[in-house]
C-alpha positions as CSV (number, residue, x, y, z in Angstrom):
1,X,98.8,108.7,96.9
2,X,99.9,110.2,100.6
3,X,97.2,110.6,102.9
4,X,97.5,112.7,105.6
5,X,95.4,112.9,108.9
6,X,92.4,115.3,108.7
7,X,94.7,117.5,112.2
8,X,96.7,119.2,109.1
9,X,94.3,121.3,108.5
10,X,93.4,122.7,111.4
11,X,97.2,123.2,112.6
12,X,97.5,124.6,109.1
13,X,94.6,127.1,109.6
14,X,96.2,127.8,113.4
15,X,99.5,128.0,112.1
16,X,100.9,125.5,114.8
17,X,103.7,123.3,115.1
18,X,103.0,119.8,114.0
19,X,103.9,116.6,116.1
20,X,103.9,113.4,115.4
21,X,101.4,112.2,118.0
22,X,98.7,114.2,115.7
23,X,100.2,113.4,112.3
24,X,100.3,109.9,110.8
25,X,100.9,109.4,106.8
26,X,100.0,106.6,105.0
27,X,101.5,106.1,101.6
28,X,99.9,103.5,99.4
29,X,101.5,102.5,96.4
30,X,99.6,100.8,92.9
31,X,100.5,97.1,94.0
32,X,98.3,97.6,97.8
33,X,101.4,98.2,99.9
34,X,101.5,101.0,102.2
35,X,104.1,101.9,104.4
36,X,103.2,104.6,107.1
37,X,104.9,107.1,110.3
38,X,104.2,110.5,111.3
39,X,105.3,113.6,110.8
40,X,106.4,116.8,112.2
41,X,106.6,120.6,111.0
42,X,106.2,123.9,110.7
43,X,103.6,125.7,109.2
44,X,104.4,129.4,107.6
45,X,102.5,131.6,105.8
46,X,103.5,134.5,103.5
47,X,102.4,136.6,100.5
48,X,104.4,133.5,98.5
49,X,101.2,131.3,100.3
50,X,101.3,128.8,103.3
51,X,104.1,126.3,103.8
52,X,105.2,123.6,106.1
53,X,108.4,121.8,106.4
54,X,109.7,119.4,108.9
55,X,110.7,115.7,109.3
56,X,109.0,112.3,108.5
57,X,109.9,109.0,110.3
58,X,108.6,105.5,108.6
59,X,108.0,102.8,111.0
60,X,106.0,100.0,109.8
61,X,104.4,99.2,105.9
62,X,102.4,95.8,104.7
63,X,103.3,93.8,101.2
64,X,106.8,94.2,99.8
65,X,107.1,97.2,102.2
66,X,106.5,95.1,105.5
67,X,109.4,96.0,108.0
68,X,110.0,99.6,106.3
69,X,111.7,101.8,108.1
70,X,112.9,105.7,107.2
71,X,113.5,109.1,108.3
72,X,113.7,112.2,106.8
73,X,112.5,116.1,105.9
74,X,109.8,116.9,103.9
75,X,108.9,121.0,102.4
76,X,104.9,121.6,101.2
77,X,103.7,124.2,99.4
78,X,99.9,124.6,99.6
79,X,98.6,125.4,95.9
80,X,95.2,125.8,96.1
81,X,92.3,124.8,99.1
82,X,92.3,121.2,98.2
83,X,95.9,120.9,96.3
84,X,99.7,120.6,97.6
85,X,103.1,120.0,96.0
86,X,105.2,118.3,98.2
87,X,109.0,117.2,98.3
88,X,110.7,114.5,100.4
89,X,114.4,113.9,101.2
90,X,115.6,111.2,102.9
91,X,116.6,107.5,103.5
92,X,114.2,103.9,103.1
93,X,115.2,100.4,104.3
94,X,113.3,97.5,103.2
95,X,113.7,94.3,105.5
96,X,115.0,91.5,103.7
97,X,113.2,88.2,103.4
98,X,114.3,85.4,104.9
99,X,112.9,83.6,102.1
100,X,115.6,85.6,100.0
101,X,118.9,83.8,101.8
């Protein structure tokens, strides 16, 4: 599940440019980890519906993702009021234990 801070949808709504100051994502796995950052974008609307695409940056996560760190772009598509479909591109590094060596 990716939760997203409730600023999306009033930039989506204004159609503003999203920075990551006002945009934070959480992503919480099945286990309990979550890892988290912030994102950045563009929001555009057309006949096809409203889109926004931009870059993501991981910084921090708890559990097995502790130490996570990422970048990368990202491309929504809103489907419906409540609904999105989303697609992410990028690179992950998990810290390695100590405990591993």
């Amino acid at each position: 599940m990716l939760r997203i801070s409730s600023h999306l949808a009033a930039h989506v709504c204004a159609g503003n440019r999203l920075k990551p100051k006002h945009l934070r994502l959480v992503n919480e796995r099945a286990d309990g980890s979550r890892d988290w950052g912030t994102l950045e974008g563009k929001v555009a609307a057309s006949q096809d519906g409203t889109t926004i695409e931009g870059t993501f940056r991981l910084s921090d996560g708890t559990g097995k993702l502790a130490r996570a760190s990422g970048q990368g772009t990202y491309k929504t598509r809103l489907t419906s009021p409540t609904e999105l479909e989303c697609r992410w591109h990028g690179r992950y590094e998990l810290a390695v234990s100590a405990q591993a060596a």
